[in-house]
N, C-alpha and C positions, 0 to 999 in steps of 0.2 A: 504494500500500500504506500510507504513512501517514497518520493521521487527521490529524494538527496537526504544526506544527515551529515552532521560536524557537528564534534562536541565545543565546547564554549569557552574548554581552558585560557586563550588567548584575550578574550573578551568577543561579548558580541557582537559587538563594530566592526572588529577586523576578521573574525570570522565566518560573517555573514557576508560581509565584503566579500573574503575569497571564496565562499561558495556561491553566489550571485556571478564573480568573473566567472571562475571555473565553468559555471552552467550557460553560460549567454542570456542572463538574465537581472532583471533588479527587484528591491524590493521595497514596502515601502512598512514601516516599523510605528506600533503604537504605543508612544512612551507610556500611556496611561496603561496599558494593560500588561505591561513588563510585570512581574510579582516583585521582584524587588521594592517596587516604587508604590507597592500598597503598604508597605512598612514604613515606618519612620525611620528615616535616617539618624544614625547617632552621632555625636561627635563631630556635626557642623558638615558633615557630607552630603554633597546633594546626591539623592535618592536616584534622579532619572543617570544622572552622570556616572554613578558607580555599577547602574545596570547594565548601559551600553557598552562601559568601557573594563569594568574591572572583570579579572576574569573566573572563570563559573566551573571549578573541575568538574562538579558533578552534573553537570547539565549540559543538553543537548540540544541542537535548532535542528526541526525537521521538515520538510515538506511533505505534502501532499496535495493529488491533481483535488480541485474544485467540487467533483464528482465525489470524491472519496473521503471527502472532510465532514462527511456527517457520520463515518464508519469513527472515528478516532475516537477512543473512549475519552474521558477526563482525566480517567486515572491509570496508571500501570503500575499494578504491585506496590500500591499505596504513594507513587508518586504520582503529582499532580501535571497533565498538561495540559498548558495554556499555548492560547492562539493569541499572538503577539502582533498579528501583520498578515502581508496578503504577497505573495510572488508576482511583479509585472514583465509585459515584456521589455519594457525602455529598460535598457540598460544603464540604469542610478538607483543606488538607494539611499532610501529617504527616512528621515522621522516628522512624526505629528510630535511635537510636543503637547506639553500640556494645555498649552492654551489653542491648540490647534493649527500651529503655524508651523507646513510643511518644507522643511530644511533639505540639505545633503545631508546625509549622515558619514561622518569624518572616523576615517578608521582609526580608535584610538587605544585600541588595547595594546598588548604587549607583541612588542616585534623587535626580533633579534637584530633585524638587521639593518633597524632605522636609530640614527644617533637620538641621541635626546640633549 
């Protein structure tokens, strides 16, 4: 049932990015339904910024076709999935932020081989 998966170690910005290249496609990401971001941030961290970018060992982004998104339970083996966004074919991905203003979404997680 799904088309693509990558886990999220990296962060979800940048490896949502390389699976959107990888695939010839883009996507477009809704900060408000990230789970991260129904938590309160601690420690003066914004909530939406450490969901896209920080990175998630245990979690996974996956697709699936349009058709087959009503098959996807909620849960698996007591983990919960959520649908975060939608696969386009323009190739850019994007986020809604919270107030509804659709951005680039900037690949900001963790990459070896970009200086900081």
């Amino acid at each position: 049932m799904a088309t693509a998966m990558m886990d999220l170690s990296d962060g979800l910005s940048s490896d949502l990015t390389r699976m959107c290249e990888a695939s010839g496609v883009g996507a477009i990401v809704e900060a408000a339904a990230l789970p991260a971001v129904t938590v309160s941030a601690a420690g003066g961290v914004d909530a939406v910024e450490l969901a896209l970018h920080g990175g998630m060992i245990t979690s996974c982004c996956l697709t699936v076709a349009t058709k087959d998104a009503s098959r996807v339970p909620r849960s698996l083996r007591g983990v919960a999935i959520t649908r975060i966004g939608e696969v386009t074919r323009r190739r850019e991905v994007m986020v809604v932020d919270l107030e509804g203003r659709r951005t680039a979404l900037r690949a900001g997680g963790w990459d070896p081989f970009r200086s900081r």
